[in-house]
N, C-alpha and C positions, 0 to 999 in steps of 0.2 A: 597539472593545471592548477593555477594558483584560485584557492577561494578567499573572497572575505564574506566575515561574519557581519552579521548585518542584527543591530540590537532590536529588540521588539519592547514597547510598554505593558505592564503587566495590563492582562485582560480589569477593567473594574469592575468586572463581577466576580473576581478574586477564587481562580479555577483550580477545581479541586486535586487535588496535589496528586501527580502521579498521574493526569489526566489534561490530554489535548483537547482544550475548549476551546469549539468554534463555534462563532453565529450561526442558524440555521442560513442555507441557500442555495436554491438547485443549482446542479453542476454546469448541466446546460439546456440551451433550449433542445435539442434533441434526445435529452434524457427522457427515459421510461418514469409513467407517473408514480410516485412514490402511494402504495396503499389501497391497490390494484388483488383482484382477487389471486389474478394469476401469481404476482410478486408473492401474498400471500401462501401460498400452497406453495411455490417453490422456496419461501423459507421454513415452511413445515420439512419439509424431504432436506433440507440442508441440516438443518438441525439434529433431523434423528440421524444423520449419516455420520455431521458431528461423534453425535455420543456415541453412537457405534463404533467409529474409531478411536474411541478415549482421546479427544485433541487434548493438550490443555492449557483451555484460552487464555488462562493467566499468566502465558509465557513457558518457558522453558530451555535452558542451554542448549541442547539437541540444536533447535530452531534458530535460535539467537547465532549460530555455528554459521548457518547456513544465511542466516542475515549480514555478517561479516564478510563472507566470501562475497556475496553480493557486492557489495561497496566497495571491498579492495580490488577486486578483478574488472568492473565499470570503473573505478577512480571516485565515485560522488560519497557525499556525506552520509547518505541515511541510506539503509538498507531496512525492507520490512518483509515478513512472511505473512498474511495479512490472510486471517477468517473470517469471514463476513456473516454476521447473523442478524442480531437489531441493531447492531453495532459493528464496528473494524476492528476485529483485534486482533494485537499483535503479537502472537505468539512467538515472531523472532524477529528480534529489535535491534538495530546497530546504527549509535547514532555519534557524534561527535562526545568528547570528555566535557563533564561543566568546566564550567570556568575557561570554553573556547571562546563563547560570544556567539555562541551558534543557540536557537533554542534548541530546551529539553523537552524530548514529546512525552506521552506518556504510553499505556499499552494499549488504550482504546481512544477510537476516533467515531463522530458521527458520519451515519453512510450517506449525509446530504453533502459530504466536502470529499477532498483529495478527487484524481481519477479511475481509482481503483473500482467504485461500483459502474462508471463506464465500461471500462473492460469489463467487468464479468457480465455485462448487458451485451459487450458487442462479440465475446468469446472469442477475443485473437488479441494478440498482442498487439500496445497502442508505444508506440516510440514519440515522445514529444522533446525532439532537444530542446526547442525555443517554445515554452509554455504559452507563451506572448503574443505568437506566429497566428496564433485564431483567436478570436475573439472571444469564442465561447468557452476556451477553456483556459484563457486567460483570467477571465471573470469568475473566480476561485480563492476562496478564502486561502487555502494553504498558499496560494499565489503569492495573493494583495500582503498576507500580515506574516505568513512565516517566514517570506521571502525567498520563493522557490519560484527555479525557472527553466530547469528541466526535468523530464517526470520519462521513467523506462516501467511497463509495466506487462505482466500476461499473466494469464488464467490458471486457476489450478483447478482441473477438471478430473474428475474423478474418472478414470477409466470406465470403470465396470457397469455404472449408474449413469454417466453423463453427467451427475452435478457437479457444478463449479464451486466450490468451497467459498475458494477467496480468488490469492492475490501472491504473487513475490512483486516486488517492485524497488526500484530505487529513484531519489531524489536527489537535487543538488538545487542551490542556490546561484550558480551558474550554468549559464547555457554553454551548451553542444555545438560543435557542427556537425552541419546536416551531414558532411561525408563521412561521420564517424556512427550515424544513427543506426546500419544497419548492423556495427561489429557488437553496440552497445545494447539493441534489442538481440542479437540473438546468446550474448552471454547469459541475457536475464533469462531467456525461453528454456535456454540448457541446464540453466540451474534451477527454474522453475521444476522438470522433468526429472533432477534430480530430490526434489524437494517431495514431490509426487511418491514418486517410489518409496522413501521416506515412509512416508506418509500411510501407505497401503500395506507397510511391513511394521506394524503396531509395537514387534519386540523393540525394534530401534532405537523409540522414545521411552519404553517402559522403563 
């Protein structure tokens, strides 16, 4: 499927390099309220489960492996393996070459944008070819300015504990068809599963 790159004005609050600056703005109206005691304590237990598994938030090839496959096996531009803590980060990133015309993200994202902290609210996989298709999640900054219009996304839930880490996900600046959404959410779930196991055998990334 053919994409075009679609150019963005640099942010004029001039964003700190190596970092995806977006305006604050809830996801949607059916979002969980941000600062919530319960949110609170379930990012205490994410955190120490975090360190427990030696992630390392500041990226790493292992991950970035697995954010590749992502993208080449769906067809879309961006592939993310995505840890959610007071922030998204992306421990494995696979995004278009500079100098495509595509932007460049960086490794962390605020958790008021993208649909990633949706899913890990709603625990199942959120398939959106047409970003557009609703309203409320239309109304999205990675939407409106990065120029993204379909979003594959699901959980990464820790077995043993139940917490949900993060995130694999992928994006594109073009939309989907609907008839293609079920083959395109369930690559992202199997290599979600793959990413998991990963994840739970610490030698892997050591």
């Amino acid at each position: 499927m053919n994409h075009h790159p679609q150019h963005h004005p640099p942010s004029p609050q001039g964003p700190e390099p190596g970092v995806l600056q977006l305006p604050r703005q809830p996801l949607a109206p059916d979002g969980i309220v941000l600062g919530s005691e319960a949110r609170r304590a379930a990012l205490r237990e994410r955190t120490a489960l975090v360190e427990q598994l030696g992630l390392p938030l500041d990226g790493h090839p292992f991950f970035d492996d697995f954010a590749t496959v992502l993208a080449h096996r769906t067809g879309m531009a961006y592939g993310f393996v995505n840890i959610v803590l007071e922030k998204q980060n992306f421990i494995g990133l696979h995004q278009p070459p500079p100098g495509s015309g595509y932007p460049v993200v960086g490794r962390t994202m605020s958790t008021d944008h993208g649909w990633c902290p949706y899913v890990m609210d709603r625990k199942k996989a959120l398939p959106l070819p047409n970003v557009h298709a609703r309203p409320s999640f239309s109304a999205n900054y990675v939407a409106e300015s990065v120029g993204i219009s379909s979003y594959f996304g699901t959980q990464l839930q820790h077995a043993a504990s139940g917490i949900v880490l993060g995130t694999v996900c992928v994006i594109d600046p073009e939309e989907r068809p609907m008839s293609d959404a079920v083959r395109l959410r369930d690559i992202v779930i199997a290599i979600g599963a793959e990413v998991l196991e990963a994840i739970t055998s610490r030698a892997s990334v050591d």
